[in-house]
N, C-alpha and C positions, 0 to 999 in steps of 0.2 A: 774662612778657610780659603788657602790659595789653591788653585789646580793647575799643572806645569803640563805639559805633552812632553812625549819617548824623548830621552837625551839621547846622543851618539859617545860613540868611545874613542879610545887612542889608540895607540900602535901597539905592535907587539911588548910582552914583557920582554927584555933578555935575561930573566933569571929562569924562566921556561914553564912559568905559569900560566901561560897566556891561556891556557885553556877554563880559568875559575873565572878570570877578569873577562874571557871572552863572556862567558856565560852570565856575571853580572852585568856585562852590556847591555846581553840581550834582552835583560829580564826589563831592564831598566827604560831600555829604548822602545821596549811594545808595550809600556805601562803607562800609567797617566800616575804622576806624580800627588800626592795629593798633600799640603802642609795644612796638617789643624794644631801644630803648637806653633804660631810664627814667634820670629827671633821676638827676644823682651816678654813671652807670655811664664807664667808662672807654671809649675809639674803642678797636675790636678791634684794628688795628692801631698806632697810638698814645693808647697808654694814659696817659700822660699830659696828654692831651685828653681831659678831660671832660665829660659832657654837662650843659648848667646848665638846661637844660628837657627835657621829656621829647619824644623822637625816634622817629619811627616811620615807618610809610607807608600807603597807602590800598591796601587790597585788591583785587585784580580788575583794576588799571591798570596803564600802563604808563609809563614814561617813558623820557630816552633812553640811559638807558645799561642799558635792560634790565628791570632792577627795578619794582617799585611806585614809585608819586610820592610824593617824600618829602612829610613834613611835622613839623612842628613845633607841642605842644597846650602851652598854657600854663595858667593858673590864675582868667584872666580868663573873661568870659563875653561876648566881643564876637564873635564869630564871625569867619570870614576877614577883616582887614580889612588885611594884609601877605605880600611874598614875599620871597623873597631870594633876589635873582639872583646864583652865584658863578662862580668860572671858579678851576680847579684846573691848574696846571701839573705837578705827578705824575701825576694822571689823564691830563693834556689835554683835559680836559671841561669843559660847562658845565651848568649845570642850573638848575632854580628849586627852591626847597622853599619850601610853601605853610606860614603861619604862623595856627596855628585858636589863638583865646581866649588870646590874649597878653596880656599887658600891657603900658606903657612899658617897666617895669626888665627886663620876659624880652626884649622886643625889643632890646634895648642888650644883653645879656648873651649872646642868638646872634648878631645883628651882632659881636661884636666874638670870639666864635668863630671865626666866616666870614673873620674881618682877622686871624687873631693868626701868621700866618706870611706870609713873602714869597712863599710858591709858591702862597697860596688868598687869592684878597679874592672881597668879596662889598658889594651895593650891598641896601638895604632897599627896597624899592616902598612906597609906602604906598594903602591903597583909599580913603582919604579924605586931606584937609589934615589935617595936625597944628594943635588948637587951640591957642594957649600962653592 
């Protein structure tokens, strides 16, 4: 198990969210990071679902199904600037997992985690426009 200390955030949205992404800053910046699926480890219960970034949750919170808030730490250095919002029909849940220092390819690699069965889709948020 890896343990990260508080990440810091970016600048304002100008789509005038600023106020959700402020709040996942904060949550994320006064938590300790903690990853117990690192990237390559297998879903305890399907194991043939792999993790392609490393997977963890923020310490001290809660979300709704009980647990820590997930999250998702990638390799970039951009701080929160994505979530991904899923809805699981095994569960019957839904939930966000906050995505810290991704990049494009980890973003495309858990997106389509999130899509690779009929019973879990998942939508990307993004904190800014995509540039092309």
């Amino acid at each position: 198990m890896r343990v990260i200390g508080g990440r810091e955030g970016r600048d304002a949205d100008p789509m005038g969210d600023d106020g959700y992404w402020r709040i996942l800053d904060e949550l994320a910046s006064t938590s300790t990071i903690v990853i117990d699926r690192p990237k390559g480890t297998g879903h305890p219960r399907y194991p043939d679902s792999v993790y392609p970034v490393d997977y963890g949750y923020l310490r001290d919170t809660e979300s709704m199904d009980g647990d820590g808030v997930d999250v998702w730490v990638g390799t970039a250095s951009c701080g929160i600037d994505a979530i991904i919002c899923g809805a699981d029909l095994v569960k019957r849940d839904s939930e966000i997992k906050i995505l810290i220092d991704c990049s494009e390819e980890e973003k495309r690699l858990i997106f389509d985690m999130h899509n690779a069965t009929e019973n879990m889709k998942g939508v990307l948020v993004r904190r800014y426009p995509l540039r092309l």
